[in-house]
Structure formats: structure tokens, C-alpha cells
N, C-alpha and C positions, 0 to 999 in steps of 0.2 A: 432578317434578324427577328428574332422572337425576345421581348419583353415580358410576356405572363403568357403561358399558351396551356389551356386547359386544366388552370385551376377552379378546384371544386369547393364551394363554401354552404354550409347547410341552410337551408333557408327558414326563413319563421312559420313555414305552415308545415316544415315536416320534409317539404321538397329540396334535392341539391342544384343549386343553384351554378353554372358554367360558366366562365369568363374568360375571355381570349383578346392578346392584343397583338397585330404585326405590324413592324415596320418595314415598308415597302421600300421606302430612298430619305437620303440623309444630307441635306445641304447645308452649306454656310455661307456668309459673306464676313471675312476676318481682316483684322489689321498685325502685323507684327511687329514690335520693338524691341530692338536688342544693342550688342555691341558687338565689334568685331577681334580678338586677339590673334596675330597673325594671318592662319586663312581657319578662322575657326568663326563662326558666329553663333552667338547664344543668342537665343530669342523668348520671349513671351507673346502670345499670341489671344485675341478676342475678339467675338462678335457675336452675329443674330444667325439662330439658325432654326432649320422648317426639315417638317420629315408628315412622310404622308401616311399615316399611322389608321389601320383597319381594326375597329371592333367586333367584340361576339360576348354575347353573352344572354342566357338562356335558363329560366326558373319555370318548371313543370311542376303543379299544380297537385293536389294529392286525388283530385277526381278528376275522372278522365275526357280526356280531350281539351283543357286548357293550359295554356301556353302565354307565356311575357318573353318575347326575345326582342335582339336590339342587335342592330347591323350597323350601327354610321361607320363611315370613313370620314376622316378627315387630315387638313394640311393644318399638323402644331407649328406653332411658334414658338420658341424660346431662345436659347442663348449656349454662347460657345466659349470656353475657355483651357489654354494652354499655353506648355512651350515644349522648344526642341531645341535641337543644337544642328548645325551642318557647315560639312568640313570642304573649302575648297582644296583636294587632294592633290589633282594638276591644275594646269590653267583653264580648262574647260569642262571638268569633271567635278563634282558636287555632292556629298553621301549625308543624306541627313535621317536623321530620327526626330520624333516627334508624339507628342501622348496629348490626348483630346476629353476633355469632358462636354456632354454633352446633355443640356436638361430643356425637356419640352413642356408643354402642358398638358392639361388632362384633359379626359372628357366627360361628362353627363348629361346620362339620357332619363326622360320620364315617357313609360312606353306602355299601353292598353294592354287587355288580356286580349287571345283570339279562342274560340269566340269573344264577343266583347261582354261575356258574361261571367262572373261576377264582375260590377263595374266597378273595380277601383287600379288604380294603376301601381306599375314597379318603377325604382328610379335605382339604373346603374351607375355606380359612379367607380371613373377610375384616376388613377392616383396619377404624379405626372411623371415622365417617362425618363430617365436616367441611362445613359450608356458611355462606355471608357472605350477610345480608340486609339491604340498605338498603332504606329507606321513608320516605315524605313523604305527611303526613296534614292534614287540615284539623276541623278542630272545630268544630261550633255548639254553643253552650252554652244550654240555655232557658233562661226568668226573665231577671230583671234581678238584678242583686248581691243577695245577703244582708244584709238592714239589720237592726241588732239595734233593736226599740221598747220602752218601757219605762215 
């Protein structure tokens, strides 16, 4: 999943400055609450969720041979919110939909020139990370219903 990938912003000495962001993997831990009508269940869905999110981003200098880049990776944190709907069709079969928002945090970095001359530093900052997931699932459920015997 690409978030920002190769956006260019001019920078203050003249140079274009490069920014890159990927999302590698996208986890949650959710709770769901709903109600059931029939074999239909409405849900709302929320929680915490983590994605391992790679930067870039790169400011060349207007004389040559200095350079500000910035490489971190890291695992965001943020949060997860939704709902869906799924339909028990037969007794062991399951079709649900479902739509995800998905918001993370950001990152900034304050990062040297190479060479480390002139000495002053650049500081990236990026904004936090926003993504929408729909999804449509099917279920087999094993066994036959739970029958209490007594």
C-alpha cells in the first residue's frame, strides 16, 4: 500500500525536496457490537491498530555534493473503526461485508547534511497515515449447531 510515494515539494534553498511513505502490514485488535434480525447481524466494529510503515525522503542542496535524507521505518500505532453487516444464508455458511477506517500516526525525523557540512540540520515531518478498507468474506462454519442434551 502506498500512502504518499514520490511526492516532490520545493524546498527553501532552491532544491526539490522527495518524500515517500509505505505501508508494509496492517493489523488490528477489534471488538464488535451489534444486533441480530433473523439470520442477519448488523455490527459496529473498533479498536487499536499498528502497521509497519517505511520512510524516504531526500532534500539536495543547490551545491554540490550535499544531501539531508531520512530512512526510518517504523511500527505506527493508532486506532480502527467500523461496521458491517453478515448474513447467516444456510446453517453453516456466512457472507459478510464490511468497511474499515484506519488512522495511524506520523512520523519526524531531524536529520544532518552528508557531508556534515554546512552544519545545520533538516527536519521531515509527516502527517498521520489515513486508509479506507472494504471487504467481503464468506464463512464455513464446521459441525452442525450446538445442541444442548441432558
Amino acid at each position: 500500500m502506498h500512502a504518499l510515494n514520490g511526492a516532490v515539494f520545493p524546498g527553501g534553498n532552491g532544491a526539490a525536496t522527495t518524500m515517500s511513505r509505505d505501508l508494509d502490514w496492517l493489523a488490528s485488535v477489534r471488538a464488535r457490537v451489534g444486533f441480530v434480525m433473523n439470520n442477519l447481524l448488523l455490527y459496529g466494529t473498533a479498536g487499536v491498530a499498528w502497521g509497519d510503515v517505511k520512510y524516504g525522503a531526500t532534500t539536495p542542496s543547490i551545491g554540490p555534493g550535499f544531501i539531508w535524507a531520512a530512512n526510518p521505518r517504523e511500527t505506527e500505532v493508532g486506532f480502527v473503526v467500523g461496521g458491517g453487516a453478515e448474513w447467516g444464508f444456510t446453517p453453516n455458511l456466512t457472507l459478510r461485508g464490511e468497511y474499515l477506517y484506519y488512522r495511524l500516526s506520523g512520523e519526524s525525523v531531524v536529520v544532518d547534511g552528508v557531508p556534515p557540512f554546512p552544519p545545520f540540520q533538516v527536519r521531515y515531518t509527516w502527517d498521520r497515515f489515513e486508509t479506507h478498507v472494504a471487504r467481503v468474506g464468506l464463512s464455513y462454519k464446521f459441525g452442525g449447531p450446538i445442541v444442548a442434551r441432558y
